[in-house]
C-alpha positions as CSV (number, residue, x, y, z in Angstrom):
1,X,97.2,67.9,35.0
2,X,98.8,67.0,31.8
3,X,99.4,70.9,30.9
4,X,100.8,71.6,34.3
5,X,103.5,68.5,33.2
6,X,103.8,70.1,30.0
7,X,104.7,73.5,31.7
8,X,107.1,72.3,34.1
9,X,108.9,70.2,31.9
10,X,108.7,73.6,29.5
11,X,110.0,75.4,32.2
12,X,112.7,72.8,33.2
13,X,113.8,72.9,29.4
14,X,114.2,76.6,29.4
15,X,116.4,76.6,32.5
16,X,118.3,74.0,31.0
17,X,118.9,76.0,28.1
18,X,120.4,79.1,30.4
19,X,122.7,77.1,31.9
20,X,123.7,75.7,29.0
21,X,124.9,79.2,27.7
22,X,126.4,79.9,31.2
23,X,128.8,76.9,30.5
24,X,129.6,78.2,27.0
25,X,133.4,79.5,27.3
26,X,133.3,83.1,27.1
27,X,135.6,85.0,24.6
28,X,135.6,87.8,27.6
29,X,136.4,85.6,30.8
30,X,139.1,83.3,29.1
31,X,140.7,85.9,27.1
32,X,142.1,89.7,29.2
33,X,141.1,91.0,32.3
34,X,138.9,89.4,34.9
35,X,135.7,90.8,34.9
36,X,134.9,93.7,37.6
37,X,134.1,92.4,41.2
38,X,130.3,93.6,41.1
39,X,130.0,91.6,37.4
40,X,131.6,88.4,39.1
41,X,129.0,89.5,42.4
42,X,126.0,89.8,40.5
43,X,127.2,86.4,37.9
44,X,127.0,84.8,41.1
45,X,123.9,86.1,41.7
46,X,122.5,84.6,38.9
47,X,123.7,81.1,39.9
48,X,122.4,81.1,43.2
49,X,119.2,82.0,42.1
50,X,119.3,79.5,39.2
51,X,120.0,76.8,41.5
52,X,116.9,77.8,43.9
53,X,114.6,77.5,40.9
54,X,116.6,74.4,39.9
55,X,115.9,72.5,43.1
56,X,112.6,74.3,43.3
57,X,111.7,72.7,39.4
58,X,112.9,69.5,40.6
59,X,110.6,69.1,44.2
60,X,107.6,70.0,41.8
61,X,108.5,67.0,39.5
62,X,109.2,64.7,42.3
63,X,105.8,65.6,43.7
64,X,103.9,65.0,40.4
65,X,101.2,62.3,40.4
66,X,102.4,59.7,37.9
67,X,105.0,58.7,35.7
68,X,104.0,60.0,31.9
69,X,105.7,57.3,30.7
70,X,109.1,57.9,32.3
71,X,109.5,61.6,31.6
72,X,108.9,62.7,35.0
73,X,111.9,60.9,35.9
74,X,114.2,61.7,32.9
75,X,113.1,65.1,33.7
76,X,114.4,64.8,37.1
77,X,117.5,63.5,36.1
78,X,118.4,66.2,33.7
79,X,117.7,68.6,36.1
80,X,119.6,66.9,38.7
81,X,122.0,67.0,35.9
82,X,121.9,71.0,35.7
83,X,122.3,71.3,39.6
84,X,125.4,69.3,39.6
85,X,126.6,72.1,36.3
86,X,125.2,75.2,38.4
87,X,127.0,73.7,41.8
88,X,130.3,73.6,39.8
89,X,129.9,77.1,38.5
90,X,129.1,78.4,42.0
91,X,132.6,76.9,43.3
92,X,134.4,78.4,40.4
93,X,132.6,81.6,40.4
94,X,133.6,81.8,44.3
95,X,137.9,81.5,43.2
């Protein structure tokens, strides 16, 4: 059980990590031309999908036996945390 923490938490981290980058200003989208319809299409792609593994991540904490000390929940909030990022993305990406 304590792996399977370790790996979502892992995994959690990682996805953390790409959004991260995702809200990075990019040299190429605040500087010239908008990018191509089908880049902003498949960009928003990408979010959708990282929000599905978002709340996905997050229903496997929530349903974790035990607290490990409080990192399931700290977990949980930082990943609430990235939803709220990826939601705000999606409503920009959509303008």
């Amino acid at each position: 059980m304590k792996r399977w923490m370790q790996n979502v938490l892992v995994a959690a981290g990682l996805m953390l990590a790409f959004l991260w980058t995702l809200s990075a200003p990019s040299p190429r989208l605040s500087a010239g031309p908008l990018p191509a319809p089908q880049e902003r299409h498949e960009a928003f792609e990408d979010l959708r999908r990282a929000e599905q593994l978002l709340v996905d991540a997050r229903a496997i904490l929530a349903a974790a036996p035990g607290e490990y000390a409080g990192h399931r929940d700290k977990a949980i909030k930082y990943v609430d945390e990235a939803l709220d990022q990826v939601r705000k993305s999606i409503e920009v990406a959509r303008h």
